[in-house]
N, CA, C and O atoms as CSV, one atom per row, in Angstrom:
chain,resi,resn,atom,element,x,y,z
A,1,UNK,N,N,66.575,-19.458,-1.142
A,1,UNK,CA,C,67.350,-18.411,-1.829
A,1,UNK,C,C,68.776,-18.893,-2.022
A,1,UNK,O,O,69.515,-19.513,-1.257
A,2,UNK,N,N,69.015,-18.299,-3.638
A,2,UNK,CA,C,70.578,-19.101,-3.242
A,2,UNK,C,C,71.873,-18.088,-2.195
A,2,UNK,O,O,71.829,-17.032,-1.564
A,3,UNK,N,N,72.731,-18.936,-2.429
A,3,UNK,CA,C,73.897,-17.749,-1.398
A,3,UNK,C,C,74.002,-16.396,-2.292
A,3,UNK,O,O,73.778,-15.407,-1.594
A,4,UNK,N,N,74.231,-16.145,-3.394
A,4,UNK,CA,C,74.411,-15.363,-4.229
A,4,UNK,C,C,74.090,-15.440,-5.687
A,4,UNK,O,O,74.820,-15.902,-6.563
A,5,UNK,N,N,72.322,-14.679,-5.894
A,5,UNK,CA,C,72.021,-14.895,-7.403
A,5,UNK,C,C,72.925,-14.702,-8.339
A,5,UNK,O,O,72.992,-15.345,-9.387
A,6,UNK,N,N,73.636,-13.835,-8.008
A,6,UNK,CA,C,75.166,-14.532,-9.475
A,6,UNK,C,C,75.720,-15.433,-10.053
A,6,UNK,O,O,76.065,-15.802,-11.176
A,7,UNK,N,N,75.731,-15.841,-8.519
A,7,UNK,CA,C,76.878,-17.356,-8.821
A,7,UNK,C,C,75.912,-18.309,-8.705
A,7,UNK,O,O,75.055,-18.463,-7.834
A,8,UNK,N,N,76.240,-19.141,-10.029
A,8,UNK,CA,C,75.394,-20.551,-9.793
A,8,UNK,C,C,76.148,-21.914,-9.693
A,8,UNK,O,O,76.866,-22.499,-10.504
A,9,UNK,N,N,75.746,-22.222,-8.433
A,9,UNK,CA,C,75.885,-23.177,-7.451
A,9,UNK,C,C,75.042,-23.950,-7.729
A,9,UNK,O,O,73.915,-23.461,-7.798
A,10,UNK,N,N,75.191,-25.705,-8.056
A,10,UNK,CA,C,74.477,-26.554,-8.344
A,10,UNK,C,C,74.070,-27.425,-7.003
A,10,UNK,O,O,74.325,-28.601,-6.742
A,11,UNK,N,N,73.365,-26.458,-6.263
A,11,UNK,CA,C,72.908,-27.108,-5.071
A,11,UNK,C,C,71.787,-26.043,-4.669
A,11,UNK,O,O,71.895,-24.893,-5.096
A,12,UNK,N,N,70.681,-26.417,-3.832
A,12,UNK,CA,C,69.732,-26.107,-3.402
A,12,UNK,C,C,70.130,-25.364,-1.818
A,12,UNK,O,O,70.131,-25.915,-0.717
A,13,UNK,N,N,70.453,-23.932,-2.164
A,13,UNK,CA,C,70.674,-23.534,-0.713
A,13,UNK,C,C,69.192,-22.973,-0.145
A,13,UNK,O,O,69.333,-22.062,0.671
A,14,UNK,N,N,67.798,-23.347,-0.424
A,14,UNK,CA,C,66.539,-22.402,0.121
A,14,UNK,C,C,66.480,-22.864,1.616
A,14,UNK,O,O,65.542,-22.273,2.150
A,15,UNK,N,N,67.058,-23.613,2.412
A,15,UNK,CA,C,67.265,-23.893,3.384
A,15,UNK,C,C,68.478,-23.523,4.401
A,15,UNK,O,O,68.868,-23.934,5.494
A,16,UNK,N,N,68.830,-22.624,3.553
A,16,UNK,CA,C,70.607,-22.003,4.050
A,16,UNK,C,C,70.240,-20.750,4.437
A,16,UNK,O,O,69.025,-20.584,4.331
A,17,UNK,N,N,70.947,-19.638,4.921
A,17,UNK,CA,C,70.996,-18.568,4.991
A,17,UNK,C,C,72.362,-17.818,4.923
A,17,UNK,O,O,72.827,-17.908,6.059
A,18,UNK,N,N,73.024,-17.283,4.315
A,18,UNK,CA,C,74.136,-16.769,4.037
A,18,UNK,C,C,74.685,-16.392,5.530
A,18,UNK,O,O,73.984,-15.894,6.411
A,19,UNK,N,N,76.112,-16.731,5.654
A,19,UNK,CA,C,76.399,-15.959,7.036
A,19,UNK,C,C,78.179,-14.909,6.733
A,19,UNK,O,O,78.741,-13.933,7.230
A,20,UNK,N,N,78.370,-15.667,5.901
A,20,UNK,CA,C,79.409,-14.848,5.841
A,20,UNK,C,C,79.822,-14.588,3.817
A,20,UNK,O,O,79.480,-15.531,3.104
A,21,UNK,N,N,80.322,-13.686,3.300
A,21,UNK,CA,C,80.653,-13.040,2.311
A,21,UNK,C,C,81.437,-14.305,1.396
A,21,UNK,O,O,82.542,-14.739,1.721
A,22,UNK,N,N,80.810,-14.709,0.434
A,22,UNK,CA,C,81.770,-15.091,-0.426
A,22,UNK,C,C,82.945,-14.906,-0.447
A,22,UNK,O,O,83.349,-13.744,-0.491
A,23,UNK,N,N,83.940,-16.089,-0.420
A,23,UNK,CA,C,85.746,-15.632,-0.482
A,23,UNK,C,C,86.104,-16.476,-1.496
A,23,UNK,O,O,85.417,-17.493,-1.600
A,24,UNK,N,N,87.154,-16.294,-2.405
A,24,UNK,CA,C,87.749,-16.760,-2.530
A,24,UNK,C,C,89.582,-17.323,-2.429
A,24,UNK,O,O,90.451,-16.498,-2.710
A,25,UNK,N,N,89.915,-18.539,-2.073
A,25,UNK,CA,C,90.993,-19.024,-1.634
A,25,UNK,C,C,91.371,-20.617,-2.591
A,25,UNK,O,O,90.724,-21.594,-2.969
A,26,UNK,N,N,93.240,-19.992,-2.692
A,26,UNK,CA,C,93.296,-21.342,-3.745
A,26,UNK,C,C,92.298,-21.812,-4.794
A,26,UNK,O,O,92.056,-23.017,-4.852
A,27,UNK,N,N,91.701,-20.970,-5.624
A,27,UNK,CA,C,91.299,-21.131,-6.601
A,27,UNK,C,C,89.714,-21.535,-6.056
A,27,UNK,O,O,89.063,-21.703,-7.087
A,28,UNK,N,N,88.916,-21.735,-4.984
A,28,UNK,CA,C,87.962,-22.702,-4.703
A,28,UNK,C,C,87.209,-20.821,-3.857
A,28,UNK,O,O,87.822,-20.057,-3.111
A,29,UNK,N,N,85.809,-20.685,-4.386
A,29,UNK,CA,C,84.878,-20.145,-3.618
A,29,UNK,C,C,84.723,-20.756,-2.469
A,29,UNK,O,O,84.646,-21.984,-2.492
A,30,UNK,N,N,84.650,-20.132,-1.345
A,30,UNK,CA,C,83.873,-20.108,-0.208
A,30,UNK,C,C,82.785,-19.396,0.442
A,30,UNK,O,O,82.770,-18.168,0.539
A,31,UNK,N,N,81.823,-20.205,0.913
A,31,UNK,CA,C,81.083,-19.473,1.656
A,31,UNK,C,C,80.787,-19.908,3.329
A,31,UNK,O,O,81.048,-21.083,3.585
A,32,UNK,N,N,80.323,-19.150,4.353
A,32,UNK,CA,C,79.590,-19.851,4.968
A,32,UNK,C,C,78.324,-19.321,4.977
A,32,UNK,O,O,77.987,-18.144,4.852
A,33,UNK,N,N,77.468,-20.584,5.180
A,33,UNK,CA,C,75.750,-20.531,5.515
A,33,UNK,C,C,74.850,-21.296,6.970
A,33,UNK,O,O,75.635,-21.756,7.799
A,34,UNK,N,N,73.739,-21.417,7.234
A,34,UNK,CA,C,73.336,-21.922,8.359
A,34,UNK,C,C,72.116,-21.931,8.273
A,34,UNK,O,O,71.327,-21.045,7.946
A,35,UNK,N,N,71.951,-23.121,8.623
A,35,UNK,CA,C,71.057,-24.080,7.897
A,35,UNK,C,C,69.612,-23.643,9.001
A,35,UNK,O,O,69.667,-24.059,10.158
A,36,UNK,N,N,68.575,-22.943,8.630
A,36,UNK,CA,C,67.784,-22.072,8.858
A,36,UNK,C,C,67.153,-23.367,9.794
A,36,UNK,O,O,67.146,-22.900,10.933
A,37,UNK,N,N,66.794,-24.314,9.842
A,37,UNK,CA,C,66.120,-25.492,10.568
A,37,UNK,C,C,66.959,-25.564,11.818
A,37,UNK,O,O,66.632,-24.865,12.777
A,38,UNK,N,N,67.691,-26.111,11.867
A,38,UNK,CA,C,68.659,-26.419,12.718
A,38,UNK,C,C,69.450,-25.536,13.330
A,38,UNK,O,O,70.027,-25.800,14.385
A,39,UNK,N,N,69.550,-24.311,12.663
A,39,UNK,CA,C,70.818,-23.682,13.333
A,39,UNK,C,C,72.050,-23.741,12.938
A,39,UNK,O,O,72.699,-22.700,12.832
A,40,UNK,N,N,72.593,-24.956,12.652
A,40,UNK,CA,C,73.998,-25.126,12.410
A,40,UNK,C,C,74.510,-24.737,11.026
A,40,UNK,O,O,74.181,-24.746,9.839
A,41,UNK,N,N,75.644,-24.340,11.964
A,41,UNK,CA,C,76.382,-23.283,10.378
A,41,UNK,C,C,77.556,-24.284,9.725
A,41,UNK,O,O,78.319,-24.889,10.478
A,42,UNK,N,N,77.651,-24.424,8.161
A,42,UNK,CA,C,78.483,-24.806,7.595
A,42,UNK,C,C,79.198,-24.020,6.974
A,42,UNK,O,O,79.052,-22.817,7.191
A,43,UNK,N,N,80.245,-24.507,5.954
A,43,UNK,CA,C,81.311,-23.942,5.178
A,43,UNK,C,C,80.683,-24.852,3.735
A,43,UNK,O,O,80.330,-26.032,3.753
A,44,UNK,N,N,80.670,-23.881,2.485
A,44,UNK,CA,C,80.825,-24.576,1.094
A,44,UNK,C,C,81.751,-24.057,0.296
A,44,UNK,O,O,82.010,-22.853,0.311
A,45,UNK,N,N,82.354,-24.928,-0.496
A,45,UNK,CA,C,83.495,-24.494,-0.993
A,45,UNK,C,C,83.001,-25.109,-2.663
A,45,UNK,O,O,82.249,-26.044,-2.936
A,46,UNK,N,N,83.593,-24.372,-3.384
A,46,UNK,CA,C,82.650,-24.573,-4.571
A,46,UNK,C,C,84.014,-24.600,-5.833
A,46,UNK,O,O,84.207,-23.436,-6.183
A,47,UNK,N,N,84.615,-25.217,-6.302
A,47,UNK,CA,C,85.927,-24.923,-7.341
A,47,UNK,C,C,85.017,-24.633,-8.749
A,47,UNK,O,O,85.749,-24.219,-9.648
A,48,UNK,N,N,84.405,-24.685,-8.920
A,48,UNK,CA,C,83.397,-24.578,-10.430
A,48,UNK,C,C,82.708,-26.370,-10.902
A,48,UNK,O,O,81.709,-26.860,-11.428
A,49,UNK,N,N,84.061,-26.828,-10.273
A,49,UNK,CA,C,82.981,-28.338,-11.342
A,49,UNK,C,C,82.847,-29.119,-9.724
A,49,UNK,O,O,81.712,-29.594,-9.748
A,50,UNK,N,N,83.350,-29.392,-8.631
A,50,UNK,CA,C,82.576,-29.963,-7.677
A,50,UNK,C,C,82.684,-28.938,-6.492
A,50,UNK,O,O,83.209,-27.835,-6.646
A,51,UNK,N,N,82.010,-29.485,-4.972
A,51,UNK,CA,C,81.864,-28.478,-4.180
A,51,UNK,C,C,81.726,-29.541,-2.688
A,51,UNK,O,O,81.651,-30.767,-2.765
A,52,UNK,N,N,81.717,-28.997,-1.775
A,52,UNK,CA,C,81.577,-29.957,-0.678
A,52,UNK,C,C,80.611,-29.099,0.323
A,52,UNK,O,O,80.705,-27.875,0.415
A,53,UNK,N,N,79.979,-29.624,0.819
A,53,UNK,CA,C,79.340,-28.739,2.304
A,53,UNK,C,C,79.943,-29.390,3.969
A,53,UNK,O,O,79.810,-30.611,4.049
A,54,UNK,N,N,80.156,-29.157,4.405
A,54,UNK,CA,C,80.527,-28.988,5.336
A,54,UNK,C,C,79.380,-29.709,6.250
A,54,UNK,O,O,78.466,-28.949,6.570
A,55,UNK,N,N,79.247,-31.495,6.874
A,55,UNK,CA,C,78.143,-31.570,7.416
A,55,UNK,C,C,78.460,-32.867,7.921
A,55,UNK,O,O,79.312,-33.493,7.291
A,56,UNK,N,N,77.994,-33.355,8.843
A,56,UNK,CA,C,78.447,-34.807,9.637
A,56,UNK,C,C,78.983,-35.531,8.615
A,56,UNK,O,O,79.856,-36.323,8.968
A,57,UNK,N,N,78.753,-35.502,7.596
A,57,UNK,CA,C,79.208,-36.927,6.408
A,57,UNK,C,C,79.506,-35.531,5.347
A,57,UNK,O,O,78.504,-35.074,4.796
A,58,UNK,N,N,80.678,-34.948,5.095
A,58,UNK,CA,C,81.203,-34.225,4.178
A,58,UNK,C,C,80.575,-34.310,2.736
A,58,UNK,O,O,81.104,-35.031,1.890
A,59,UNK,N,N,79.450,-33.577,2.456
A,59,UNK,CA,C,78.414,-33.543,1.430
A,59,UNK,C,C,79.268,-33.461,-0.088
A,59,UNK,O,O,80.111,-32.584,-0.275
A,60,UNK,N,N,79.037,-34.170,-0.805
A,60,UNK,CA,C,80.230,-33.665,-1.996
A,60,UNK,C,C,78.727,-33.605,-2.848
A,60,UNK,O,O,77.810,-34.422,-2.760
A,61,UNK,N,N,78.790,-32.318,-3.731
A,61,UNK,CA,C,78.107,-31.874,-5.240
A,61,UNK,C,C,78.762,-31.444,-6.196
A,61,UNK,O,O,79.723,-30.677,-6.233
A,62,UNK,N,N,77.919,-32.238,-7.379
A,62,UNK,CA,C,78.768,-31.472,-8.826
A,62,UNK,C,C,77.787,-30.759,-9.457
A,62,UNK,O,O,76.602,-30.534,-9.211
A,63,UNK,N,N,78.534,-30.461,-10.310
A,63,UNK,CA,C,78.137,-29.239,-11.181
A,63,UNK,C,C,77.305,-30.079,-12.327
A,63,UNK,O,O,77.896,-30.922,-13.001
A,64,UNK,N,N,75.682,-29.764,-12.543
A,64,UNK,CA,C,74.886,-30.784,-13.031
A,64,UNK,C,C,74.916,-30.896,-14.739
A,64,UNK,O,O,74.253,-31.760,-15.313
């Protein structure tokens, strides 16, 4: 599921689970999610054309 069927996010969150409310700050969406396997919760930050996740090696995605 994504974080929010509204917003489209060019990343595959069906492995995420939303944990906290969409924000936005300095121009860049945030969310946090937690990663339904593991447990561990990240931060994604999304500006419209790239985005990062929050994860041992700082995940960078663009907008496809």
């Amino acid at each position: 599921t994504a974080i929010d069927s509204h917003v489209n996010f060019p990343y595959d969150y069906s492995a995420y689970e939303k944990t906290t409310a969409l924000a936005v700050f300095g121009g860049k969406l945030y969310a946090g999610v937690r990663d339904t396997g593991t447990g561990v919760s990240h931060i994604i930050s999304w500006d419209g054309v790239r985005g990062t996740i929050s994860t041992t090696d700082e995940e960078t995605f663009a907008a496809s």
